[in-house]
C-alpha positions in Angstrom: 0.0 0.0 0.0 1.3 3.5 -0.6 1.6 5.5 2.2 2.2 9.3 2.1 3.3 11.9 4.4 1.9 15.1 2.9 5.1 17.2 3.9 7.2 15.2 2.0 5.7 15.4 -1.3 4.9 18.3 -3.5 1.5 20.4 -3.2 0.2 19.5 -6.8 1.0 15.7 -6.4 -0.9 16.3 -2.9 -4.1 17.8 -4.9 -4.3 15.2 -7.0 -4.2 12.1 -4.9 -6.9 14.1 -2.1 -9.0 15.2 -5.0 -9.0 11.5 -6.3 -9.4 10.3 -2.9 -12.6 11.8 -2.3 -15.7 12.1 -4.1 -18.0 12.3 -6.0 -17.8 15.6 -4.5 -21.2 18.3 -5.4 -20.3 21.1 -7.3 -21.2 24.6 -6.5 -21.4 27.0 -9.0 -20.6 30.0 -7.0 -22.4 33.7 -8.1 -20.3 36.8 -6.4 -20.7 40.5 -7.9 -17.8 42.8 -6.4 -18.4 46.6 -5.3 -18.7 48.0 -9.2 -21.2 45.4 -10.1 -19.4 43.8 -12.0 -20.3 40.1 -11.7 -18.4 36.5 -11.0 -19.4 33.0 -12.0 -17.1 29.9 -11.0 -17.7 26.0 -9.7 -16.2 24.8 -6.8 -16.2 21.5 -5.7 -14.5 21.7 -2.3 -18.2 22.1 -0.9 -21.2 20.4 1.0 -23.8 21.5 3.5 -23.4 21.3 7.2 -26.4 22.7 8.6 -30.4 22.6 8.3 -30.9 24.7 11.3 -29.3 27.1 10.8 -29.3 26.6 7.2 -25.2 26.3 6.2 -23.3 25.6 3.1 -19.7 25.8 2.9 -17.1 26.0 -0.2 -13.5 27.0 -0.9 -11.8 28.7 -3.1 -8.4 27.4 -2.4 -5.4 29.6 -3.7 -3.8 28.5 -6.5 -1.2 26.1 -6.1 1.4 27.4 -9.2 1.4 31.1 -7.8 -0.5 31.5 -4.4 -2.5 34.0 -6.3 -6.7 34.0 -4.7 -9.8 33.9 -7.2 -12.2 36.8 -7.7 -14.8 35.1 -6.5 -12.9 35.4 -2.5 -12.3 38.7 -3.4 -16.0 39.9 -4.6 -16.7 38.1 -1.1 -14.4 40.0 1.3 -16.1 43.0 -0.7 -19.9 42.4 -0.9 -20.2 39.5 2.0 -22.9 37.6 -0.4 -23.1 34.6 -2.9 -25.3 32.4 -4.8 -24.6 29.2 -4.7 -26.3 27.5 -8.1 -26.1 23.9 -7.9 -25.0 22.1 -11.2 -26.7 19.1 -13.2 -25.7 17.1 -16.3 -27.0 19.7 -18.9 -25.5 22.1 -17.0 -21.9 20.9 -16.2 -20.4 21.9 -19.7 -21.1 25.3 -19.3 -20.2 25.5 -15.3 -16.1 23.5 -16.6 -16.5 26.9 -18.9 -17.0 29.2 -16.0 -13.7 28.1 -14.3 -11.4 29.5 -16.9 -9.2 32.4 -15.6 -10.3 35.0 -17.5 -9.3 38.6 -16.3 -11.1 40.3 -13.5 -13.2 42.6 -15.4 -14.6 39.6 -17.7 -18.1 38.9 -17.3 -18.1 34.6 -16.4 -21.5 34.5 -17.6 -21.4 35.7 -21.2 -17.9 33.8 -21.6 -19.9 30.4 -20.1 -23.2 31.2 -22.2 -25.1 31.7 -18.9 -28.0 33.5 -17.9 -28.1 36.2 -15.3 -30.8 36.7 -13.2 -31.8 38.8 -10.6 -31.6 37.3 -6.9 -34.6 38.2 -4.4 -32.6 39.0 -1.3 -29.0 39.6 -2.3 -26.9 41.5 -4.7 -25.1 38.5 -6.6 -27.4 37.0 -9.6 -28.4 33.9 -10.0 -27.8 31.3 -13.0 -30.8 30.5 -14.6 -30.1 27.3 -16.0 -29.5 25.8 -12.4 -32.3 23.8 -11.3 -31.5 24.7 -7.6 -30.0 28.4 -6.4 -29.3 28.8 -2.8 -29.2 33.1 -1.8 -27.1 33.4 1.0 -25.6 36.1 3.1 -21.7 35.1 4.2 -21.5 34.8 7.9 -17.5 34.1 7.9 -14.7 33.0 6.0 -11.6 31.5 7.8 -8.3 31.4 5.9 -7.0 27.4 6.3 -3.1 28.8 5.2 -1.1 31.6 3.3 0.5 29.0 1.1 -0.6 28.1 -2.2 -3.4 25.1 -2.6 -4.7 27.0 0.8 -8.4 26.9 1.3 -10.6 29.5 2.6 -13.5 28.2 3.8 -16.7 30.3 2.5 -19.6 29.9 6.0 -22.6 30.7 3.7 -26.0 30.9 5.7 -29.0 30.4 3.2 -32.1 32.3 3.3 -33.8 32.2 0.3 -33.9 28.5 -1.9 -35.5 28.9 -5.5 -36.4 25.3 -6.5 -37.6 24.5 -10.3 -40.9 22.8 -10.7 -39.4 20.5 -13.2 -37.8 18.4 -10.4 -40.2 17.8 -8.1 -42.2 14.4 -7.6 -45.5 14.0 -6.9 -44.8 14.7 -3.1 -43.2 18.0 -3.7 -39.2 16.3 -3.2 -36.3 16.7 -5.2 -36.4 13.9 -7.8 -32.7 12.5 -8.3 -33.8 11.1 -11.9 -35.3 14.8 -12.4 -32.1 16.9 -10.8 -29.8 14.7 -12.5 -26.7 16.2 -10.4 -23.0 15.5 -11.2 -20.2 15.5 -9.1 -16.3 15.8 -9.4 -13.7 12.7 -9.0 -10.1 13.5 -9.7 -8.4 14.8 -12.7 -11.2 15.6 -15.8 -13.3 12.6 -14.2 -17.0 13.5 -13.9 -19.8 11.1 -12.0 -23.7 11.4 -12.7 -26.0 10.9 -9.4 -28.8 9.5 -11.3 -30.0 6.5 -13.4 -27.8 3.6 -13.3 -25.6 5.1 -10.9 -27.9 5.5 -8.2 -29.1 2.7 -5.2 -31.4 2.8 -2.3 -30.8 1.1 1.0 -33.0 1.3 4.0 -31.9 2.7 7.1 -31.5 0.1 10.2 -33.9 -0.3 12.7 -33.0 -1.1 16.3 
């Protein structure tokens, strides 16, 4: 078996066996607008939620491993403490690989990604339309993990507004897996779907 202590290898090879490691990890596709308005789409998959009550989702925008540089979506944060976290499905996942390219600052994510911009109810940051679930949340804290490249910084996002589509709902008003058809990240390009096929039950034990 290989065994690893992480200070003795390089970051990158680090990433890669973690991010292979663990998963399928949920993708948010994360909606930040900075003090000028001008507006930030990107996905991250270093993100779950923690909380129902109060209602908590966290991601990370690690900083980049080649040049410790941050992303403009932690910057738009430490200016407008908001963000809309748009969860991503399988005819959606194209588009959200699109929205992580690097582009400059003053690029607009969602015209690059062929997105669509809409306004949120609560918050300042749009939402994506084409996301069957968008989560408006206010920031409640973000806690810096490092000052080294491949750093995280750990986004606390408290929702309070949830915009569900019709489309995915079942008869008894739930979130239909076959409907949402989410997709999560493995390591490397590797995708997985959370629907179909690749989907099981199993009932919980009884004492």
């Amino acid at each position: 078996m290989l065994e690893i202590e992480p200070s003795k290898i390089l970051v990158q090879d680090l990433h890669k066996h973690l991010l292979s490691s663990v998963g399928p990890r949920p993708i948010a596709l994360a909606s930040t607008i900075d003090k000028e308005g001008n507006k930030n789409v990107s996905p991250f998959s270093f993100f779950n939620v923690f909380s129902a009550n109060p209602p908590i989702a966290v991601f990370s925008p690690a900083r980049r491993i080649r040049n410790n540089t941050t992303k403009d979506t932690l910057e738009n944060i430490k200016e407008i403490q908001e963000v809309v976290i748009n969860v991503v499905s399988s005819d959606l996942v194209e588009k959200a690989s699109l929205a992580s390219t690097e582009y400059p600052k003053e690029i607009d994510e969602f015209i690059k990604s062929d997105l669509t911009p809409i306004p949120s109810k609560k918050i300042k940051p749009f939402r994506v339309k084409e996301s069957p679930v968008q989560m408006e949340c206010k920031v409640n804290q973000i806690i810096e993990l490092g000052k080294n490249g491949g750093a995280g910084n750990l986004i606390i996002c408290e929702i309070i507004l949830i915009h569900i589509s019709q489309d995915i709902l079942d008869e008894n008003n739930q979130i239909d897996p076959n409907k949402i058809q989410l997709v999560g990240r493995l390591g490397g390009n590797w995708y997985s779907k959370g629907f179909e096929d690749a989907i099981f039950q199993i009932k919980k034990p009884k004492m």
